[in-house]
C-alpha positions as CSV (number, residue, x, y, z in Angstrom):
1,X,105.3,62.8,135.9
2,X,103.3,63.6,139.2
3,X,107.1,63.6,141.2
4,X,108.4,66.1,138.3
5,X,105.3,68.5,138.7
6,X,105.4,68.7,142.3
7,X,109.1,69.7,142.1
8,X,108.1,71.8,139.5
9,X,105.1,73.5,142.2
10,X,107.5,73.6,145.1
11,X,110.2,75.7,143.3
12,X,107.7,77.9,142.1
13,X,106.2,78.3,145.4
14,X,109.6,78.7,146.9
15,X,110.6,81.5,144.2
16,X,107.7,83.7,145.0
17,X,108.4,83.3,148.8
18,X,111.9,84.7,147.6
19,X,110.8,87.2,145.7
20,X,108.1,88.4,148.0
21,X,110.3,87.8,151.1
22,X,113.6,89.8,152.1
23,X,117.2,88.5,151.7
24,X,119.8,90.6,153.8
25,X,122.0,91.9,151.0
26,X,124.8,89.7,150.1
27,X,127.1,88.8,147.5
28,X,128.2,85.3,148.3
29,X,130.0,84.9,144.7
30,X,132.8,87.6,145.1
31,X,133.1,86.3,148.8
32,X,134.4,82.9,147.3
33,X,136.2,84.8,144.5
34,X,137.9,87.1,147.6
35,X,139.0,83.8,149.6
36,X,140.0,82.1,146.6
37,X,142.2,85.1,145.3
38,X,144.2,85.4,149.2
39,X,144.7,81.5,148.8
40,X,146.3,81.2,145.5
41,X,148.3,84.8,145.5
42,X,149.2,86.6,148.7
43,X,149.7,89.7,147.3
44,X,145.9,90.0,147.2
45,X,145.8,90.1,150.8
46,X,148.3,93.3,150.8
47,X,145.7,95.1,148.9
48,X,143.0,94.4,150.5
49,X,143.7,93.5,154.7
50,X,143.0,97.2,155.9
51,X,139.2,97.1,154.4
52,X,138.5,93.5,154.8
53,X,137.6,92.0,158.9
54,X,135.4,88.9,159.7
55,X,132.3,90.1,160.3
56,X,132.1,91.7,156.5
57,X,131.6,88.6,155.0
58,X,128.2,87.2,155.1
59,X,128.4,83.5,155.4
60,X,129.9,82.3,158.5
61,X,132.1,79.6,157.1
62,X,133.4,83.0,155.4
63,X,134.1,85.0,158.5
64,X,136.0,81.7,160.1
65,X,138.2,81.2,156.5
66,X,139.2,84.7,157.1
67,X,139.9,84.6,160.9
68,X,142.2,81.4,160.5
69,X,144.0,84.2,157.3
70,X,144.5,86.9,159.7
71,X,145.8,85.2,162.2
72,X,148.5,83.7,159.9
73,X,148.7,87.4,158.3
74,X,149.4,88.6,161.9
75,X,152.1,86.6,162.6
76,X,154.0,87.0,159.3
77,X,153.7,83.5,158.3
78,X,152.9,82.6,154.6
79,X,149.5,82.5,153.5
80,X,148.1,79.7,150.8
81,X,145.8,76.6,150.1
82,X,148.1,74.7,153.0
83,X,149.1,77.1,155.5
84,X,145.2,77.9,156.2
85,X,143.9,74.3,155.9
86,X,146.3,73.8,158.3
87,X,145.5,76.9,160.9
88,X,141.8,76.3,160.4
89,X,142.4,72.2,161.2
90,X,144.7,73.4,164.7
91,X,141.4,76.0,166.3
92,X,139.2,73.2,165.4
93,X,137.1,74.5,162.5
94,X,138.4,72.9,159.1
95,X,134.6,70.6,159.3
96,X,132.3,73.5,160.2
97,X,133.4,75.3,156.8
98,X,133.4,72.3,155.1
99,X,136.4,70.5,155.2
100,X,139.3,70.6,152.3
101,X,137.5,69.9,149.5
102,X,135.5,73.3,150.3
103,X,138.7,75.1,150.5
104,X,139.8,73.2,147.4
105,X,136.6,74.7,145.2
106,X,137.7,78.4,146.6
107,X,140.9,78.4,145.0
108,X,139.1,76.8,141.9
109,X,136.5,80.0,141.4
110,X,139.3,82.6,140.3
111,X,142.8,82.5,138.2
112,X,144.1,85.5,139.7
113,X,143.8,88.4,142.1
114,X,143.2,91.5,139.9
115,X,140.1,92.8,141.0
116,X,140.2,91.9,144.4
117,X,140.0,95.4,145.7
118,X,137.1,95.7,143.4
119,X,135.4,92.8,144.8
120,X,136.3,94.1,148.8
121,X,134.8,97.5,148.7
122,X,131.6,95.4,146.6
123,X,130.8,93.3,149.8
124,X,131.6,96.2,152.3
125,X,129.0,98.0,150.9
126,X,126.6,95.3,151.8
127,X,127.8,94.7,155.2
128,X,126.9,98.2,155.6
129,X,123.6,97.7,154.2
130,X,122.7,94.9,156.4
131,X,124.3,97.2,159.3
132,X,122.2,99.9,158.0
133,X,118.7,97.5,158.6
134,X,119.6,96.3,161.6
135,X,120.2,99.8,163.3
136,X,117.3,100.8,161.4
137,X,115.4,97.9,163.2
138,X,116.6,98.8,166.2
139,X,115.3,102.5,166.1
140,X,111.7,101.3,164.9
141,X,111.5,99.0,167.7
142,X,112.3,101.9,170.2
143,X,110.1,103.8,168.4
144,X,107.3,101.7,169.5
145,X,108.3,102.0,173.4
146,X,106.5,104.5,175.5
147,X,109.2,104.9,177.6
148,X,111.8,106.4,175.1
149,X,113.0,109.6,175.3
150,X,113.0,111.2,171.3
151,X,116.0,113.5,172.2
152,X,117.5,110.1,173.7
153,X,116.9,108.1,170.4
154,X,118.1,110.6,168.4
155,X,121.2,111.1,170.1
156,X,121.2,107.3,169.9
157,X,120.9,107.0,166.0
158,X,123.2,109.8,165.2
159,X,126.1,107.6,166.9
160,X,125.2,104.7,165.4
161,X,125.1,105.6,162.2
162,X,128.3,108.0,162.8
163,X,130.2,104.8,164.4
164,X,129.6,103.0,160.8
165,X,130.7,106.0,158.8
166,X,133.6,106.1,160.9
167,X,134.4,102.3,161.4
168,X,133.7,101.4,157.5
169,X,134.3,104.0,155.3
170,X,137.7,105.0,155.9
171,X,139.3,104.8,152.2
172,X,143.2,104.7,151.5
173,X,144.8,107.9,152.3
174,X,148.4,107.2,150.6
175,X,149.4,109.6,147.9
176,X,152.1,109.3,145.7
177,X,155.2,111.6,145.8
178,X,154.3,112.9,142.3
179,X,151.1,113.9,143.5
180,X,151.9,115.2,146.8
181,X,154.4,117.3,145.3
182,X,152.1,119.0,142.9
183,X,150.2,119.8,145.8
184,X,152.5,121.6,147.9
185,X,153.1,123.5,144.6
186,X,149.8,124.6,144.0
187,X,149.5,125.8,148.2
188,X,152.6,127.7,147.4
189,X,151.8,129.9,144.8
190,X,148.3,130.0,146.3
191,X,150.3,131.9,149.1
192,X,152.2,134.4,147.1
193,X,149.2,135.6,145.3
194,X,147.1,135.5,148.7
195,X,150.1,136.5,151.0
196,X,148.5,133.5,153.6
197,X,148.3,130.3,153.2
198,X,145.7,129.7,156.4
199,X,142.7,131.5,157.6
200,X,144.0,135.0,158.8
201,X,143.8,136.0,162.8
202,X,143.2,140.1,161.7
203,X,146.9,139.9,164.2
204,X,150.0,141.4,161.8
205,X,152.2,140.2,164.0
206,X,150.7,136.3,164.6
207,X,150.0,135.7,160.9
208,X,153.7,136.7,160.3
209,X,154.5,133.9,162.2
210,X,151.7,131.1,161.3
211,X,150.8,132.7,157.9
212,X,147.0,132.4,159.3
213,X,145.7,129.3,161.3
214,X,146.4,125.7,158.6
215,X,143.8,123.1,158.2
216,X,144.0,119.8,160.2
217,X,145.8,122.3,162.8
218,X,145.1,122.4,166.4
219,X,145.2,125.3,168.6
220,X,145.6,125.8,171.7
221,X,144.8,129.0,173.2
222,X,145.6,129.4,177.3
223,X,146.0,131.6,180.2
224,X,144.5,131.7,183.6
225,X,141.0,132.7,184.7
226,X,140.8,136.9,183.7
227,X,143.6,137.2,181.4
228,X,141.1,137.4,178.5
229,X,140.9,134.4,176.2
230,X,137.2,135.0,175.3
231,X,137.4,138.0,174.6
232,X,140.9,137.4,172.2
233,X,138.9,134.8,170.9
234,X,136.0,136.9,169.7
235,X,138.3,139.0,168.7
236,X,139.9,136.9,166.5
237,X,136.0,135.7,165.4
238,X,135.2,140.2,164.3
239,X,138.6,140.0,162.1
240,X,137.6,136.6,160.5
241,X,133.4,137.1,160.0
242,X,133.2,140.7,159.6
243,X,136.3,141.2,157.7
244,X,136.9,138.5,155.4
245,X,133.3,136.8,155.8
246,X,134.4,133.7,156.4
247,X,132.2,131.1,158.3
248,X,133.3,130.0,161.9
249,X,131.3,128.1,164.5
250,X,131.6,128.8,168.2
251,X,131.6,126.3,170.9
252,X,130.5,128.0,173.7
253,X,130.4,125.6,176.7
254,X,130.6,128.6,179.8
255,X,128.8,131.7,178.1
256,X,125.7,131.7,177.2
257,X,125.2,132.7,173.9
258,X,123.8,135.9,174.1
259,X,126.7,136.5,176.8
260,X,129.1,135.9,173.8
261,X,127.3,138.4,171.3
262,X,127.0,140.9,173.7
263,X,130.8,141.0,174.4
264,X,130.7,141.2,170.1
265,X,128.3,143.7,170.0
266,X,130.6,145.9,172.6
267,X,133.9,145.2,170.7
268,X,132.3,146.4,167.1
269,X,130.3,149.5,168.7
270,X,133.2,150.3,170.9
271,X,130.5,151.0,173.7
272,X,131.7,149.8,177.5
273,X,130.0,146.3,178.1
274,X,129.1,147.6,181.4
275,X,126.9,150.2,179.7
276,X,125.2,147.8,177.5
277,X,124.2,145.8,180.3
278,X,123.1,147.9,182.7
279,X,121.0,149.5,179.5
280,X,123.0,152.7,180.6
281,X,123.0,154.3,177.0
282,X,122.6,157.9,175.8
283,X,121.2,158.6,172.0
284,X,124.6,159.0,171.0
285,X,125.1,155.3,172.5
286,X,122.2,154.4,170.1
287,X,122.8,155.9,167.1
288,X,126.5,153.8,166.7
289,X,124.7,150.2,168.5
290,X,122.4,150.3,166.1
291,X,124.5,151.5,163.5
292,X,127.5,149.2,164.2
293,X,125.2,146.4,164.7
294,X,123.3,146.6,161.3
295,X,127.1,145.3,160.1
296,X,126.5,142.4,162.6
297,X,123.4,140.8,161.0
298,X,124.4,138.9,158.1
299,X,127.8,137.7,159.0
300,X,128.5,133.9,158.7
301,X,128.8,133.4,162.9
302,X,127.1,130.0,164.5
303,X,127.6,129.9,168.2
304,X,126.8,126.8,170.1
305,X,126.0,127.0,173.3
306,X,125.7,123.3,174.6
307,X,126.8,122.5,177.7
308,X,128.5,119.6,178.8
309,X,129.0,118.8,175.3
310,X,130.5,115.5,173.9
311,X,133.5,114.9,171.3
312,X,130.4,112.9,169.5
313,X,128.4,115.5,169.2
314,X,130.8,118.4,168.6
315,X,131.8,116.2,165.8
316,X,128.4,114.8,164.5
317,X,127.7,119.3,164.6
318,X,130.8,119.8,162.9
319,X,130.2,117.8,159.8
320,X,126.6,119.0,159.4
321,X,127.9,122.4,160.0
322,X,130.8,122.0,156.7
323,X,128.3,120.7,154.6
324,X,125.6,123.4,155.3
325,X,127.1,126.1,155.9
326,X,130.8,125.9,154.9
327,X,132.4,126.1,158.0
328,X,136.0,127.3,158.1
329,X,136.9,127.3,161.1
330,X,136.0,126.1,164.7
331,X,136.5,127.3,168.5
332,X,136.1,125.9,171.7
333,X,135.5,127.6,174.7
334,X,136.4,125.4,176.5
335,X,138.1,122.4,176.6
336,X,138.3,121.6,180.0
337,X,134.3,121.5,180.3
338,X,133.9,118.8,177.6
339,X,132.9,115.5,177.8
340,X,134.2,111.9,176.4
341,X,130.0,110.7,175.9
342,X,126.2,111.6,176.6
343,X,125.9,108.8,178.8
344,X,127.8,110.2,181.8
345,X,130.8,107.3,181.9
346,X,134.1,108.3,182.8
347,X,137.8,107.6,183.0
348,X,140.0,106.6,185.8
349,X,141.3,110.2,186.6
350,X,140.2,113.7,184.6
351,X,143.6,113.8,183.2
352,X,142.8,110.1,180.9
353,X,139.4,112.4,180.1
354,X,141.3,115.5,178.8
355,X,144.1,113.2,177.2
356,X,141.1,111.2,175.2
357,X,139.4,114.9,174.6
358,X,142.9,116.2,173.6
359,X,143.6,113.7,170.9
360,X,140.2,113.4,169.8
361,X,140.0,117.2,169.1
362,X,143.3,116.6,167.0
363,X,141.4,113.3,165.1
364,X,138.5,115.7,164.3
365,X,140.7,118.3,162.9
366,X,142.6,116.2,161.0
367,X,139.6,114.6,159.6
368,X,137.6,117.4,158.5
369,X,140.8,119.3,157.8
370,X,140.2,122.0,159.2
371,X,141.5,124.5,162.2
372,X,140.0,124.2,165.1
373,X,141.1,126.7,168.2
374,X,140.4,125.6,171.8
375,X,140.8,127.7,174.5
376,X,142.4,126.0,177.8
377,X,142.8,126.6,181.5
378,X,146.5,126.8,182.9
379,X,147.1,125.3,186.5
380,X,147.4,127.7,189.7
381,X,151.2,127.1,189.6
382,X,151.4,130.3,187.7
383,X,150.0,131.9,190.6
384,X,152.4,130.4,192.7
385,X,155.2,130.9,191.4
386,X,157.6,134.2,191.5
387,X,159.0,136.4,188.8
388,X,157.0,137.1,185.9
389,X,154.7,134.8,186.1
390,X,154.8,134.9,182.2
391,X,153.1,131.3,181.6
392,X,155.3,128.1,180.3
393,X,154.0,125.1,179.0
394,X,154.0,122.7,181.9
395,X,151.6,124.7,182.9
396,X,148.9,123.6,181.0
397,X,146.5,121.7,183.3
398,X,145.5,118.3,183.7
399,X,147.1,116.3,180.9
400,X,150.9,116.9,179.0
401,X,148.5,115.2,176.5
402,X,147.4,118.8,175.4
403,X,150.7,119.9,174.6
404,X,151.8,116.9,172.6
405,X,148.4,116.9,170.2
406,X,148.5,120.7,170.2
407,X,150.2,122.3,166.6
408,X,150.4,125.7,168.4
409,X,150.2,126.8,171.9
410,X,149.4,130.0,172.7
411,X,149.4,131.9,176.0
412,X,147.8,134.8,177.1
413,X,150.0,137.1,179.8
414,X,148.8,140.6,180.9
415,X,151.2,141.8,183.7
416,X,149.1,144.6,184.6
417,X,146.8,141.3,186.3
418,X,149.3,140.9,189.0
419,X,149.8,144.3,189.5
420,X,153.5,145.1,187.3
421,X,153.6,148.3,186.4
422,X,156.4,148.0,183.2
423,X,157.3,145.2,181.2
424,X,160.3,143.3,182.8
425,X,161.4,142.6,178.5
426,X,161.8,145.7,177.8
427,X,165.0,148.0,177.7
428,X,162.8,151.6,177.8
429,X,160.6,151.0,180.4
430,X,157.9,150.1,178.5
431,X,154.5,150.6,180.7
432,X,152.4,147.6,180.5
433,X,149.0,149.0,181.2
434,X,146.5,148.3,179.0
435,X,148.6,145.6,176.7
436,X,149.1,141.8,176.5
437,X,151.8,140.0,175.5
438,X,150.8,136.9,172.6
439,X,153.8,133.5,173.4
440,X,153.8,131.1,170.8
441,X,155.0,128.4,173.0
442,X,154.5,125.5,170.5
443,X,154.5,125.9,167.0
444,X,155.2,122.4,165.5
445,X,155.4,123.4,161.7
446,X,157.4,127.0,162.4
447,X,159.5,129.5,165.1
448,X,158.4,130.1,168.4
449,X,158.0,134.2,168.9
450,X,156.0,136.7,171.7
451,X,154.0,139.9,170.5
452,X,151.7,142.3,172.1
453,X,148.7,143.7,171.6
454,X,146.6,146.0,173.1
455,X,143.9,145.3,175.4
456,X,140.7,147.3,176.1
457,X,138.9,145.4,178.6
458,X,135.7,148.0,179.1
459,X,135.0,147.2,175.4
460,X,136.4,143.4,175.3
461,X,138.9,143.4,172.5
462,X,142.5,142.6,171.6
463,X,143.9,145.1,168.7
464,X,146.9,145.7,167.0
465,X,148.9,148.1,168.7
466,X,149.5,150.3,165.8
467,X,145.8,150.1,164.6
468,X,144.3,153.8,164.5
469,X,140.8,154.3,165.5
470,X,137.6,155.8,164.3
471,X,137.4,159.6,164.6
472,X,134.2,161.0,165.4
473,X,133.8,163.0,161.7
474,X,135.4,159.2,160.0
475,X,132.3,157.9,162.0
476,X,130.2,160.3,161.0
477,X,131.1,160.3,157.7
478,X,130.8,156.4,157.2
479,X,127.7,157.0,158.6
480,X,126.6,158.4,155.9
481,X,128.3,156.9,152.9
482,X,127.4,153.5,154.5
483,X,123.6,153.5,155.8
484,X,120.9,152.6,153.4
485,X,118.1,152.2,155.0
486,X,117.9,155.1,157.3
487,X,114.3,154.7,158.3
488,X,115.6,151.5,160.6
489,X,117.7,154.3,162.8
490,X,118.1,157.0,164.3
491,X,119.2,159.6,161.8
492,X,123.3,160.4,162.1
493,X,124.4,163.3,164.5
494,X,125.7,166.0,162.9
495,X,129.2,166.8,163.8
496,X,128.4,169.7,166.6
497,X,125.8,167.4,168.1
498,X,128.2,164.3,167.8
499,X,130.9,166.7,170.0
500,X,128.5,167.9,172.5
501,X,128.0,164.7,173.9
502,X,131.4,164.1,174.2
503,X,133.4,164.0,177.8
504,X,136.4,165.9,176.4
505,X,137.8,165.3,179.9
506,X,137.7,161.5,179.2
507,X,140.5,160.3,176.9
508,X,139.6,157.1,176.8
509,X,136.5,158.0,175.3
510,X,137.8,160.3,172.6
511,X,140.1,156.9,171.9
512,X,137.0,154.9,171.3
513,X,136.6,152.8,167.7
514,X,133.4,154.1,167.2
């Protein structure tokens, strides 16, 4: 009786050691159930051999079971009680798992494979868990160390938490025809009641060609140094926030952000940017900036000005930026100064580094499906080169990688930079002052085309060249319909005042979009 109680004291002791300990989660039955189901009917493994990997399971005889699978799954040869007995005896590990007559009780603990996939995603989630504790440990051991940097250690969990969402949680993306079909339907006749189907550019001409920029799309926008990308871009930013309030975020990697809404601010106000930053501004100049502006305030623009920054972290942003803030659309300015990590390692040559940026940026729009525009630097052979110099895309520096992950590729070519006086396309001649020409030199899901647009640098903006602008009495007048607080500004000119301080001799200035 004495031998019975003291069993009876020891498992007691042991169960509240157990139950006051802490077991890394597990679930050791459907692990035999999973092995058993791959040994008796193949067509388990099908199902489940793009969730499943060694280290998933929690019991090591487990992990070494599943290696000797693989292997035989890799090399296309059949996959049962046998055939893995066999693999596990030739790498030497049939004893350490327990011999045959362990493998023998696996195929025992199931009659079939019909909730295998059931069973996977079960034991994934606790490999994530234990993942999850042991980063977690991890941190709160670094936590404790003097010498950690916090921005460091945050940087640090982000990406090891973002490698596990990424690694692990990747569910089946195969549709069926049926379904895919009904979805193509539904984006149809979303774009004959819309007239787009993408995210519109506020260019006629460019979203008659892309019908607006697609999700999981990316852009390329390029020219050399001058030409004007930023300021199409922000162009392209006023047409998208201000006029169909849709939320965008702004990479900004070579202006400082307050460099990038001061360009805005001259765009919307029509005032030159040279004025606004030399501070050079009448009352008239005051009453439409802080007039235009006002419109400014509450639109749905995010600019992040970061530099040096990482495809981790642009992604790691992105996501918190959907979720918070529904973000639409992205833009990178630009691609050339990003960089593969935080920690300063690089690649062989920069053109490996733009490749992996290239088809990272294309992984992250495809992902969050979503467009994302990057602006990109073209080599000096433009310069070079004779003719036109119109831009081609061999062009495109450092890496043919950018053109083969790109969906569209768009150039930039004002021939009033190198001095042409006419367009060399055109049968009138056509003067080519003050306009750019918009190539489409990649479009992977539609034509190839060129446009132009006009281009007022003093005021940094890309327009439609048949757009009218703002009169001084349509100012005036919207002015006043428009303005509700009034106390917040100056009050509106009347129209004699409005004329008098207006250079009649200037005809740029009577052409301003004020």
């Amino acid at each position: 009786m004495s031998n019975i109680r003291q069993e009876e004291t020891n498992k007691f002791r042991f169960d509240s050691v157990i139950k006051k300990g802490k077991i890394p989660p597990q679930a050791l039955d459907l692990e035999e159930a999973i092995i058993g189901a791959i040994m008796i009917d193949k067509k388990g493994l099908d199902e489940v051999i793009d969730i499943l990997f060694p280290e998933i399971f929690y019991k090591k005889e487990h992990q070494e079971i599943f290696i000797a699978i693989q292997k035989l799954y890799h090399d296309s040869k059949p996959i049962d009680l046998y055939t893995i007995l066999n693999e596990l005896r030739r790498i030497g590990k049939l004893e350490s798992i327990g011999g045959e007559l362990y493998l023998i009780e696996l195929t025992q603990k199931v009659i079939s494979s019909a909730h295998i996939e059931y069973h996977s995603r079960i034991i994934v989630q606790k490999f994530i868990l234990r993942k999850l504790i042991s980063i977690s440990s991890d941190i709160i051991q670094k936590c404790y160390e003097e010498s950690t940097d916090v921005f460091d250690l945050l940087d640090h969990a982000e990406s090891k938490l973002f490698e596990i969402n990424q690694k692990y949680l990747i569910a089946k993306k195969y549709e069926t025809t049926q379904c895919l079909i009904q979805k193509a339907i539904e984006k149809i006749k979303k774009t004959e009641k819309e007239g787009l189907s993408g995210v519109s550019s506020g260019f006629h001409k460019l979203d008659h060609i892309t019908s607006g920029w697609q999700n999981s799309d990316l852009i390329i926008l390029a020219s050399r140094p001058g030409m004007g990308k930023t300021t199409f871009m922000l162009s392209m930013v006023r047409n998208i926030v201000v006029d169909q309030k849709i939320p965008i975020i702004i990479f900004s990697l070579e202006m400082s952000s307050i460099q990038l809404i001061t360009k805005l601010i001259s765009s919307e106000t029509g005032i030159s940017s040279e004025k606004i930053k030399r501070a050079n501004l009448s009352q008239l100049d005051w009453k439409r900036l802080l007039y235009k502006t006002n419109n400014l305030k509450n639109i749905p623009l995010f600019i992040d000005d970061t530099p040096s920054l990482s495809i981790f972290n642009l992604r790691a942003k992105c996501r918190r930026l959907i979720s918070q803030h529904g973000i639409k659309l992205i833009f990178i300015d630009y691609m050339q100064l990003m960089g593969i990590n935080d920690h300063g390692a690089k690649l062989q040559n920069r053109e490996q580094e733009i490749s992996v940026i290239s088809r990272s940026l294309k992984s992250i729009a495809k992902e969050l499906d979503i467009p994302i525009i990057a602006l990109s630097q073209l080599s000096r052979a433009v310069e070079t080169r004779g003719g036109s110099k119109r831009p081609v895309l061999s062009d495109l520096r450092e890496s043919g990688a950018i053109e083969q992950d790109a969906d569209i590729v768009l150039f930039i070519y004002r021939p009033e930079y190198y001095g042409f006086q006419i367009w060399d396309s055109g049968e009138d001649n056509d003067s080519c002052i003050g306009q750019a020409e918009i190539i489409i030199a990649k479009h992977r899901n539609g034509g190839l085309d060129k446009f132009r647009l006009k281009f007022i640098s003093d005021q940094a903006q890309f327009v439609n060249l048949e757009e009218k602008k703002y009169t001084s009495l349509a100012w005036e007048e919207d002015y006043k319909k428009n303005v509700l607080d009034k106390e917040n500004f100056f009050m509106p000119p009347t129209l004699s005042e409005f004329k008098s301080n207006i250079d009649f001799n200037n005809e740029n200035y009577l052409d301003e979009d004020i």
